[in-house]
BALOBA-1460 file (C-alpha; in Angstrom, 3 decimals):
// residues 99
<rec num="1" residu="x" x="117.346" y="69.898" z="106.773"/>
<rec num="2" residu="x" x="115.240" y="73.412" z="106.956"/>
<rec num="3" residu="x" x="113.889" y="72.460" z="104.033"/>
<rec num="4" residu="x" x="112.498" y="69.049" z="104.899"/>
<rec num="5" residu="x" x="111.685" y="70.443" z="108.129"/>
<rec num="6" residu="x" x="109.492" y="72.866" z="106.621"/>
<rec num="7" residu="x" x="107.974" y="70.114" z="104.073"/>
<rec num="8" residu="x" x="106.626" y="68.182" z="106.788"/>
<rec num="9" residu="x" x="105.367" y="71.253" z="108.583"/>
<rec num="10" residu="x" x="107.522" y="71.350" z="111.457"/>
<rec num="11" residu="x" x="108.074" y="75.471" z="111.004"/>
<rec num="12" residu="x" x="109.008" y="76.135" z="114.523"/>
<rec num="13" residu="x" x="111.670" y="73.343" z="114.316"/>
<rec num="14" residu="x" x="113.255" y="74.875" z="111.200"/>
<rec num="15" residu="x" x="113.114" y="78.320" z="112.886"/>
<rec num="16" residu="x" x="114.834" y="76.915" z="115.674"/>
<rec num="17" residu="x" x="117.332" y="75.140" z="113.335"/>
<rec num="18" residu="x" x="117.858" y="78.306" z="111.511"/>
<rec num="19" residu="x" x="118.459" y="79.711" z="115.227"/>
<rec num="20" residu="x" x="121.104" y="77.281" z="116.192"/>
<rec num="21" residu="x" x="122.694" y="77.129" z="113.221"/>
<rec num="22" residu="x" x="123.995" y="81.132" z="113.361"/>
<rec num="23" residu="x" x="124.794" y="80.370" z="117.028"/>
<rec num="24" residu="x" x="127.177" y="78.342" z="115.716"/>
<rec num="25" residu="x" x="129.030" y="80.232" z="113.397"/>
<rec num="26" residu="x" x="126.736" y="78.419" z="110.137"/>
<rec num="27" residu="x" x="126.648" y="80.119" z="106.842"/>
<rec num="28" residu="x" x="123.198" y="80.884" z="105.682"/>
<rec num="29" residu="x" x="122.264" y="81.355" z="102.427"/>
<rec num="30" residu="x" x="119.534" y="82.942" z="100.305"/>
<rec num="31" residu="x" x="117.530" y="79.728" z="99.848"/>
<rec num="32" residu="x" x="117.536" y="79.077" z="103.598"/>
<rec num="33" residu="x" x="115.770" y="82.036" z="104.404"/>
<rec num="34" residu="x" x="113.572" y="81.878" z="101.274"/>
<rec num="35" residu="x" x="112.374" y="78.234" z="101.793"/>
<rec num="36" residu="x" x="111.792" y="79.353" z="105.705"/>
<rec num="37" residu="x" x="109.777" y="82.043" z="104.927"/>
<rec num="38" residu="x" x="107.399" y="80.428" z="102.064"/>
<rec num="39" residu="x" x="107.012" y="77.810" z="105.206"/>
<rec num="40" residu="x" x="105.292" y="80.681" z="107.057"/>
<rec num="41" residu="x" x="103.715" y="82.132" z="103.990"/>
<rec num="42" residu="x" x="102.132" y="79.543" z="102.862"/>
<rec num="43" residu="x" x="101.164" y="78.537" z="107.234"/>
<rec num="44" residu="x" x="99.689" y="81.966" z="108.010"/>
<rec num="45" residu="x" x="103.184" y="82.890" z="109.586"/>
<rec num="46" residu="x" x="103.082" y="86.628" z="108.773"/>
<rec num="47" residu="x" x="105.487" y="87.655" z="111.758"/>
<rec num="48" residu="x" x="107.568" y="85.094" z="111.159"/>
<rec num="49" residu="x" x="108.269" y="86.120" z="107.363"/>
<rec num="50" residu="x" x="108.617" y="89.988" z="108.593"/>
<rec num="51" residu="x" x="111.159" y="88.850" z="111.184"/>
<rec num="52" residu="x" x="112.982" y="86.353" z="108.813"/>
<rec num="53" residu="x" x="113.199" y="89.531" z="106.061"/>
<rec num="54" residu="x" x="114.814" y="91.799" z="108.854"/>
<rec num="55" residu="x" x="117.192" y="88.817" z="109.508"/>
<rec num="56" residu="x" x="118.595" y="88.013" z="106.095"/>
<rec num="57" residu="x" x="118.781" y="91.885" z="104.940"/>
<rec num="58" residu="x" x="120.650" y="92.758" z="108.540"/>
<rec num="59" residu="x" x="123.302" y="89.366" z="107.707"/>
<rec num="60" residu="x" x="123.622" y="91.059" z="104.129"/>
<rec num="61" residu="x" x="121.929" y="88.368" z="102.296"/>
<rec num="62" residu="x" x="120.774" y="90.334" z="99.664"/>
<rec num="63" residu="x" x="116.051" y="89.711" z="98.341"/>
<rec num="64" residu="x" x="116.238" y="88.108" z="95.340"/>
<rec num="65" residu="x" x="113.344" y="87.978" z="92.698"/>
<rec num="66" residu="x" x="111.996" y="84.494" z="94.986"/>
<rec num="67" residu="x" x="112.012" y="86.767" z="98.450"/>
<rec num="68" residu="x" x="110.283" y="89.456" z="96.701"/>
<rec num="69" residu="x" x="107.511" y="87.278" z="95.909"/>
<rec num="70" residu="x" x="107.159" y="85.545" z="98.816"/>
<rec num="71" residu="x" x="106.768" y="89.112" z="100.776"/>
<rec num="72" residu="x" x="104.363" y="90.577" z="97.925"/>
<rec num="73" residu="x" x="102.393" y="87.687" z="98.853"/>
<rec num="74" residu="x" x="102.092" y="88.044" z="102.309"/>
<rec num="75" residu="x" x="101.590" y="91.374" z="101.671"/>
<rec num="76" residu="x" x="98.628" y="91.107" z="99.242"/>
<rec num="77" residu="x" x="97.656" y="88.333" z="101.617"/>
<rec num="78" residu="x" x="97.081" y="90.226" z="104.690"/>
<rec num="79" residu="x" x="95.819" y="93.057" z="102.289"/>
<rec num="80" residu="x" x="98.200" y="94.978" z="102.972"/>
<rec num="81" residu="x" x="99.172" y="96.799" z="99.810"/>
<rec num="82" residu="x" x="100.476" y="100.263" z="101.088"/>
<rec num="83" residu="x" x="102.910" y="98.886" z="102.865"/>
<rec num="84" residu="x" x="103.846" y="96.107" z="99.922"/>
<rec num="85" residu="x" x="104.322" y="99.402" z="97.625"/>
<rec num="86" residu="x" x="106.519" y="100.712" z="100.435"/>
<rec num="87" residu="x" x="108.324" y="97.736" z="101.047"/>
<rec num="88" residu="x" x="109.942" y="97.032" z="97.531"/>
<rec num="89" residu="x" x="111.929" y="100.638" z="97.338"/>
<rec num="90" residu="x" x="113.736" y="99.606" z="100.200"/>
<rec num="91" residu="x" x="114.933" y="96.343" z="99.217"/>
<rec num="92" residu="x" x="118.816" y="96.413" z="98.014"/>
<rec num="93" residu="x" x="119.770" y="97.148" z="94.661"/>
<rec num="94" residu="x" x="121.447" y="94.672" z="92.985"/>
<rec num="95" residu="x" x="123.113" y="94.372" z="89.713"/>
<rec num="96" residu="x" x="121.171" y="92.231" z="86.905"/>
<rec num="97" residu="x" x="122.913" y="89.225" z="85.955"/>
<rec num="98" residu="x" x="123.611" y="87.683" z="82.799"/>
<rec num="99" residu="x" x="122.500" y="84.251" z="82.478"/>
């Protein structure tokens, strides 16, 4: 639904979604939070996308290589490269995987 939500442009609707959804005890995943944020990314949301980061990392949903491209983007976006430099060191380590 947050994804088809966020198709049609209805952002704050997914947001709120997203909202209600950990209110009520909903497992979240990785591609929730990614689609959510590429909603704002690509819709000028910049808060949004910071907030959404802060979210998923504090839930332990660990960036994958999709998150860190949707932040370098909104980083490069807003032209803000110090901080994208900053950003990436701080992003969970995570084993590579074998596919």
């Amino acid at each position: 639904m947050v994804h088809g939500l966020c198709k049609e442009g209805k952002l704050e609707e997914a947001n709120d979604l997203l909202s209600i959804m950990e209110e009520k005890g909903c497992a979240l995943d990785l591609i929730t939070y990614n689609t959510l944020m590429l909603g704002f990314l690509q819709n000028n949301g910049t808060t949004k996308v910071v907030e959404l980061l802060h979210k998923m990392v504090e839930r332990n949903i660990m960036p994958d290589a999709s998150t860190t491209s949707i932040v370098i983007d909104l980083l490069v976006k807003d032209e803000k490269y110090c901080e994208c430099l900053n950003l990436l060191p701080s992003f969970p380590k995570q084993k590579p995987t074998r596919g």
